[in-house]
MARPA-299895 format. One line per field, with one value per residue (C-alpha): residue in three letters; y, z, x. Coordinates in Angstrom, 1 decimal, decimal comma, always signed. Example, Ala and Ser with C-alpha at 12.3 -4.5 7.8 and 13.67 -1.06 7.14 Angstrom:
2
r <- ALA	SER
north <- -4,5	-1,1
up <- +7,8	+7,1
east <- +12,3	+13,7
This chain:
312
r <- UNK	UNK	UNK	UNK	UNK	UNK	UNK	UNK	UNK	UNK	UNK	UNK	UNK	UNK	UNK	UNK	UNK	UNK	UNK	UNK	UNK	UNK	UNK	UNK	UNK	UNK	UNK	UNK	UNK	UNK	UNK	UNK	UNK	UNK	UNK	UNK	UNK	UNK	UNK	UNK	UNK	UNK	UNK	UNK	UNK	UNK	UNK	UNK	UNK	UNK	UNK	UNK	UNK	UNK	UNK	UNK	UNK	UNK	UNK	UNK	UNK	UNK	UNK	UNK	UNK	UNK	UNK	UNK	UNK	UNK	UNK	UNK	UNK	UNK	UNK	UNK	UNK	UNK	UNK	UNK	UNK	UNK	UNK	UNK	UNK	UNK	UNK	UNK	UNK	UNK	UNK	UNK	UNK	UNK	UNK	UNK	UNK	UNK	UNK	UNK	UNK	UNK	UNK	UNK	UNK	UNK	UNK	UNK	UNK	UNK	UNK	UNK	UNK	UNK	UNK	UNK	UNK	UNK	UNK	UNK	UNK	UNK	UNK	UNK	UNK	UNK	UNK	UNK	UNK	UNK	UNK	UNK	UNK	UNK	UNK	UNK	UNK	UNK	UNK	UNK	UNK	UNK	UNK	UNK	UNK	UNK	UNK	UNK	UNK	UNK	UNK	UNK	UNK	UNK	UNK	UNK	UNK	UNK	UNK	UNK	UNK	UNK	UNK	UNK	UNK	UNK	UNK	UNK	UNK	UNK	UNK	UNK	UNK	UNK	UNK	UNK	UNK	UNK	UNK	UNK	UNK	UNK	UNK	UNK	UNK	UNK	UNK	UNK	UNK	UNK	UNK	UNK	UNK	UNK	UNK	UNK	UNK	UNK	UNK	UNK	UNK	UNK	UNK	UNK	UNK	UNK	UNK	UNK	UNK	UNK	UNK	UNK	UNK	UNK	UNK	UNK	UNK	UNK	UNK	UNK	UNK	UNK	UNK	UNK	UNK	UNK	UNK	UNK	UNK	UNK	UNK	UNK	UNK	UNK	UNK	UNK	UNK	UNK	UNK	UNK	UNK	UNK	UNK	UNK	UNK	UNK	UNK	UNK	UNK	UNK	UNK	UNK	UNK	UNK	UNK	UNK	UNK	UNK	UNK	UNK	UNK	UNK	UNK	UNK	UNK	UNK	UNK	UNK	UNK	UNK	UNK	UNK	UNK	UNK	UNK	UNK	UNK	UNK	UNK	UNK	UNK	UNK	UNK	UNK	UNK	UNK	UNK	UNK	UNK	UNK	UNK	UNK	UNK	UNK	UNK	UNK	UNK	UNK	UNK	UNK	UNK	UNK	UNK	UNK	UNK	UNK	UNK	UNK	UNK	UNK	UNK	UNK
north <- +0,0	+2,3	+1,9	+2,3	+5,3	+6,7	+6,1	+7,7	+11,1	+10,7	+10,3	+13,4	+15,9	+14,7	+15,6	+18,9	+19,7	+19,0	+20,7	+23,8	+23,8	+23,7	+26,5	+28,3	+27,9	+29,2	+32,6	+33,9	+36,8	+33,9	+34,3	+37,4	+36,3	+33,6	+36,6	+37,9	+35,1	+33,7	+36,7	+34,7	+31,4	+28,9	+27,6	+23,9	+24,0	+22,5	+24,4	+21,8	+18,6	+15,1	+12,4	+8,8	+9,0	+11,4	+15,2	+17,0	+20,8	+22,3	+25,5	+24,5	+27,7	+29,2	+27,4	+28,0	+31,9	+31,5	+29,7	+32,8	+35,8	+33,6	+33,6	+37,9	+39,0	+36,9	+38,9	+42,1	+44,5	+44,0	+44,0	+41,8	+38,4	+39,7	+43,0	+43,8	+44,8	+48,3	+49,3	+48,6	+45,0	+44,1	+40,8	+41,6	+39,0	+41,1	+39,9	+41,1	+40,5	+42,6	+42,3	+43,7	+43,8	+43,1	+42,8	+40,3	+38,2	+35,6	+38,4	+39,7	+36,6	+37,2	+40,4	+39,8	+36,7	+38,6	+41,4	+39,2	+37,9	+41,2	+42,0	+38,4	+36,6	+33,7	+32,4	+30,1	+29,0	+29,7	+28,5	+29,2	+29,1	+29,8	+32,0	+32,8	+31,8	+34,7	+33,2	+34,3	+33,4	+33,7	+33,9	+33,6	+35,8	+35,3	+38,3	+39,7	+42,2	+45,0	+45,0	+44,5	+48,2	+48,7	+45,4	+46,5	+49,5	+47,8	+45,4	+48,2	+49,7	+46,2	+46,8	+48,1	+47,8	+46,0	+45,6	+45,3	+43,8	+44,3	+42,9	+43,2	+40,6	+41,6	+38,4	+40,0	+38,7	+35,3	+35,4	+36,3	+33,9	+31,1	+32,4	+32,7	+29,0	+27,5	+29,0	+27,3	+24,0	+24,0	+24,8	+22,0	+19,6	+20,6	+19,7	+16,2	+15,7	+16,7	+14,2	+11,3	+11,8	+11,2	+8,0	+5,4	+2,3	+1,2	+2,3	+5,9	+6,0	+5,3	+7,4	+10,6	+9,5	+9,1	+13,2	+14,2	+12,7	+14,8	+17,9	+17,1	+16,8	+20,1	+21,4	+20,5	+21,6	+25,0	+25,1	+24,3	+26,9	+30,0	+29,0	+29,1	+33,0	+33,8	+32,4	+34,2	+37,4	+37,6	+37,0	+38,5	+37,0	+38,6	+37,1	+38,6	+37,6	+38,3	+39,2	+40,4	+44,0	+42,6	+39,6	+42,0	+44,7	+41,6	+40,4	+44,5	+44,6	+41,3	+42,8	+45,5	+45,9	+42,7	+44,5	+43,1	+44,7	+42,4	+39,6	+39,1	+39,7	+37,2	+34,8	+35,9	+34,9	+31,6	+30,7	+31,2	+29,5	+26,1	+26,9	+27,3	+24,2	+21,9	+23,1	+22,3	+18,4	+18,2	+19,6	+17,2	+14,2	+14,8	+15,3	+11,8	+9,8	+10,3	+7,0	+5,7	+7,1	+4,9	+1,6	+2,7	+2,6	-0,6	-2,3	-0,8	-2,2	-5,4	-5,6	-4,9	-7,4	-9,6	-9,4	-9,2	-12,9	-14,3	-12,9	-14,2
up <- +0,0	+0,5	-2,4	-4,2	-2,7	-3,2	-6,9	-7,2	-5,4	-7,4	-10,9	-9,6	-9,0	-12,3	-14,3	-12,8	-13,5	-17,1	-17,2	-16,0	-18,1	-21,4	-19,7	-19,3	-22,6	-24,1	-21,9	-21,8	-19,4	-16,3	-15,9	-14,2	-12,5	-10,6	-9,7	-7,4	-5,9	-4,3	-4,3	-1,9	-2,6	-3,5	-7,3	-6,9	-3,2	-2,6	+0,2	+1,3	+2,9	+2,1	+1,2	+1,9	+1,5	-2,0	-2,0	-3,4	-4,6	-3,7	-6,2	-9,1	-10,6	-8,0	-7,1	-11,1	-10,2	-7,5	-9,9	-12,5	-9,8	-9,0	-12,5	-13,0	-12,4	-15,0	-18,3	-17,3	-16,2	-20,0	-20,1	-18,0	-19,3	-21,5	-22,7	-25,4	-25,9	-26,7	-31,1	-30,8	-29,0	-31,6	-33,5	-37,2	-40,0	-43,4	-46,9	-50,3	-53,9	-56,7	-60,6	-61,4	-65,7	-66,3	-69,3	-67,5	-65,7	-64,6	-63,6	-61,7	-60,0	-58,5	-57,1	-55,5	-53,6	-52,8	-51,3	-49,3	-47,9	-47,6	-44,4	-43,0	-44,8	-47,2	-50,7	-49,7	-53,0	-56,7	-60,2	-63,6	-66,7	-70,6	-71,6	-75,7	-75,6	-72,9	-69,8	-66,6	-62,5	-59,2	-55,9	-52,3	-49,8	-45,6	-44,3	-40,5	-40,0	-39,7	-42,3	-44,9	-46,2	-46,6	-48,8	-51,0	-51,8	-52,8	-55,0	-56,6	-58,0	-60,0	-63,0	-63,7	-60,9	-63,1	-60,0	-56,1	-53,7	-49,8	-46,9	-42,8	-40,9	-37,2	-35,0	-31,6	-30,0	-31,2	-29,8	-26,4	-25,7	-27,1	-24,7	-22,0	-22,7	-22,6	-19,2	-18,0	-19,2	-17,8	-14,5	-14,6	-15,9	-12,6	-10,3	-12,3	-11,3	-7,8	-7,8	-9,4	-6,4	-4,1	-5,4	-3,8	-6,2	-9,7	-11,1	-9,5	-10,9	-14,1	-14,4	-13,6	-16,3	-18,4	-18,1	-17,7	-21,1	-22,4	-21,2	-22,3	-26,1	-25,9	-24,9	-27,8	-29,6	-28,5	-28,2	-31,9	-33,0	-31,1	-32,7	-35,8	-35,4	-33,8	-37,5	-39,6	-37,4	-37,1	-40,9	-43,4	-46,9	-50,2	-53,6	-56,8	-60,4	-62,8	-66,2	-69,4	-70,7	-73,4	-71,4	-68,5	-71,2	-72,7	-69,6	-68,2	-71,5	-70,9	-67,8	-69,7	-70,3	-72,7	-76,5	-78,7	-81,3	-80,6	-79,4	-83,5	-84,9	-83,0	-83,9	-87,6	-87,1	-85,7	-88,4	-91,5	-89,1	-89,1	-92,9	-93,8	-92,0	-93,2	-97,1	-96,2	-95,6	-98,7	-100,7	-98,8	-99,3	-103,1	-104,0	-101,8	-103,4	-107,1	-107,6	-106,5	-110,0	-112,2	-110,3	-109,2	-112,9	-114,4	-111,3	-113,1	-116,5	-115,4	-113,4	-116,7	-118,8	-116,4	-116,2	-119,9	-120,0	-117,8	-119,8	-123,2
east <- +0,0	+2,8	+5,0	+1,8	+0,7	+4,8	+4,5	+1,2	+2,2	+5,3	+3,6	+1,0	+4,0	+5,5	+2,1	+2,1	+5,5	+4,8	+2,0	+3,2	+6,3	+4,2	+2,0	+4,8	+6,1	+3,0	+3,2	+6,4	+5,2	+4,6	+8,2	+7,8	+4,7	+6,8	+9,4	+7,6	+5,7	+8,8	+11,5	+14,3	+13,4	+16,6	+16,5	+14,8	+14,2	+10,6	+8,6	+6,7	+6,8	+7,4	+4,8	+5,3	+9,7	+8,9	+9,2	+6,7	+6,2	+3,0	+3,8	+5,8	+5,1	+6,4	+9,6	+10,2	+10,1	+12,4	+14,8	+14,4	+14,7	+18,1	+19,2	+18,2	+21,6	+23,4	+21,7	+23,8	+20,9	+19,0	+15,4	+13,4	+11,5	+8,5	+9,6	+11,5	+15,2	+16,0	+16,6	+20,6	+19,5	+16,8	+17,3	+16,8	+17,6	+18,6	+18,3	+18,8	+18,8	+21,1	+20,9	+23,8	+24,6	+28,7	+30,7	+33,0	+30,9	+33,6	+36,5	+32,8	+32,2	+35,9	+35,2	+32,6	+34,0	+36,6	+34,3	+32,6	+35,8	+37,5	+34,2	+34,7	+31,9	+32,3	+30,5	+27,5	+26,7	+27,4	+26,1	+27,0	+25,8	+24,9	+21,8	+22,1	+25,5	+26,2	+27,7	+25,4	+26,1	+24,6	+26,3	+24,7	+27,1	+26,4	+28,2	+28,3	+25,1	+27,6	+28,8	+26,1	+25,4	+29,2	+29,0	+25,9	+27,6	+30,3	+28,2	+26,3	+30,1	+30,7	+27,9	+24,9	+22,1	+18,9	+17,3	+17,5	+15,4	+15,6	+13,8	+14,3	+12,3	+12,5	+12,5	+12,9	+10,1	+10,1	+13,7	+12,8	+10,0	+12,6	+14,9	+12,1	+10,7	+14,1	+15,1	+11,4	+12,5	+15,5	+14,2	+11,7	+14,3	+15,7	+12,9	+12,8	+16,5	+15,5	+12,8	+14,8	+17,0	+14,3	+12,8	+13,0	+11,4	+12,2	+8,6	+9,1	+12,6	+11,1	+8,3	+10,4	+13,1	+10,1	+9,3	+13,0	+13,7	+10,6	+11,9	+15,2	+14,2	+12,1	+15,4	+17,3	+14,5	+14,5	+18,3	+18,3	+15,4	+17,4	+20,9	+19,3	+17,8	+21,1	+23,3	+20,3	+21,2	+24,4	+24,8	+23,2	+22,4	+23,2	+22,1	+24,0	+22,8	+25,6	+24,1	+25,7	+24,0	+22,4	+20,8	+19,8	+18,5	+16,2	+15,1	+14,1	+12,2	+10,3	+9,3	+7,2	+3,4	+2,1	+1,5	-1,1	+1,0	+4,7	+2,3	+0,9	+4,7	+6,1	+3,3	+3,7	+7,4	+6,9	+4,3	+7,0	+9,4	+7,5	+6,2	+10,1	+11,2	+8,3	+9,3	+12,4	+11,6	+9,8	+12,7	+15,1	+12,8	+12,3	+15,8	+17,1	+14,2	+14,9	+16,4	+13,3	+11,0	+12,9	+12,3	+8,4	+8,0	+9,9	+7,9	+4,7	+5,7	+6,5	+3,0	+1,0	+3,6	+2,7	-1,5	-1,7	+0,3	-2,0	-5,4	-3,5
């Protein structure tokens, strides 16, 4: 009856924790709820009493407060959990696309590798190839935030700009509740590794690990998600398309308003084209075949030679 009721308490305290955790998650602003619910409270010290051999926390939510007003003084005086970082401190991922026209569009292709080197960035990926017999590239650049107006205007001096496209996408608040549900999770996978310590059975021992290794993976998860925002942020991407003039002054024209006029000239055009080419066959097919006249008509002759024999 007692080892039953043990793992039963212990499975309770374990749903709760999890519970909380995913609540918490959800809102980053708890955090500063729990702050000052338990200001002074050790990080993953339970408050109440134990239950048949197995501690359990009446106020998870709380003792996950305690663990963040602990942890305040570690993010240098920045803004509390929930608000927003100041302009400098925003988290802003920076893209851009140039269509720059060049007469040289392999010496090109070196210049700008060498201008994304030159501000500590690096070549991400590169193509080439062949439009009308005019060679054409593209090259993806990642280059440090801080630098990446100095390298557009840089870019912009190697050809003629056809085009430019530019786009800011201001992740600052998606960063902070990351950062806000990892430091929740890691709290409760604290409180888990407090209560593995405390069991005393193999099934209590197991259903903790159970949950720990939850909380673990969400970790990782998270973990994962903020180092990604942090490489978009810290490096900026620039995409250059490497055009010959007469290619780029095509494709600009293309981009005009659709003519009725040009629409019926180039149908005109592709009409003789496929009249020219099916004359063409004909001619060809005439001229190889006239070998083939004399024999049609010996095999005619000896046809009627041969019905007018039988009738005889």
């Amino acid at each position: 009856m007692m080892k039953t009721m043990r793992t039963t308490w212990l499975v309770a305290a374990a749903a709760i924790v999890l519970a909380l955790t995913a609540a918490c998650g959800a809102d980053g602003a708890s955090d500063e709820g729990g702050d000052d619910a338990v200001q002074g409270a050790p990080a993953g010290e339970f408050t109440s009493g134990e239950r048949d051999g197995v501690a359990v926390a009446p106020d998870v939510a709380g003792s996950a407060g305690g663990a963040g007003g602990a942890a305040a003084p570690e993010t240098g005086g920045g803004p509390p959990s929930g608000s927003l970082p100041p302009v400098l401190d925003r988290k802003i991922i920076m893209t851009a696309t140039l269509t720059l026209a060049a007469e040289e569009v392999s010496q090109r292709f070196e210049d700008v590798a060498n201008i994304a080197a030159g501000a500590g960035g690096f070549v991400a990926s590169s193509s080439f190839g062949f439009r009308d017999d005019e060679q054409v590239a593209s090259v993806t650049l990642r280059v440090p935030g801080t630098e990446y107006q100095r390298v557009l205007g840089e870019l912009r001096k190697l050809g003629e700009v056809r085009s430019e496209q530019a786009t800011s996408n201001d992740v600052t608040e998606q960063f902070t509740d990351l950062e806000s549900r990892l430091r929740n999770l890691q709290r409760t996978e604290q409180q888990y590794l407090e209560l593995l310590g405390r069991a005393q059975t193999v099934d209590e021992v197991l259903v903790v690990q159970d949950r720990l290794g939850q909380v673990r993976g969400e970790i990782e998860q998270v973990q994962g998600r903020i180092q990604l925002l942090e490489d978009q942020v810290d490096l900026a991407t620039i995409t250059v398309h490497l055009e010959p003039p007469a290619i780029a002054q095509e494709a600009a024209d293309d981009g005009g308003l659709w003519s009725p006029g040009e629409a019926a000239e180039r149908a005109w055009e592709s009409s003789l084209a496929v009249l020219s080419g099916a004359v063409t066959v004909g001619v060809a097919v005439l001229v190889f075949s006239w070998w083939m006249v004399p024999l049609a008509l010996a095999a005619a002759a000896f046809g009627r030679w041969q019905m007018r024999r039988r009738g005889a």
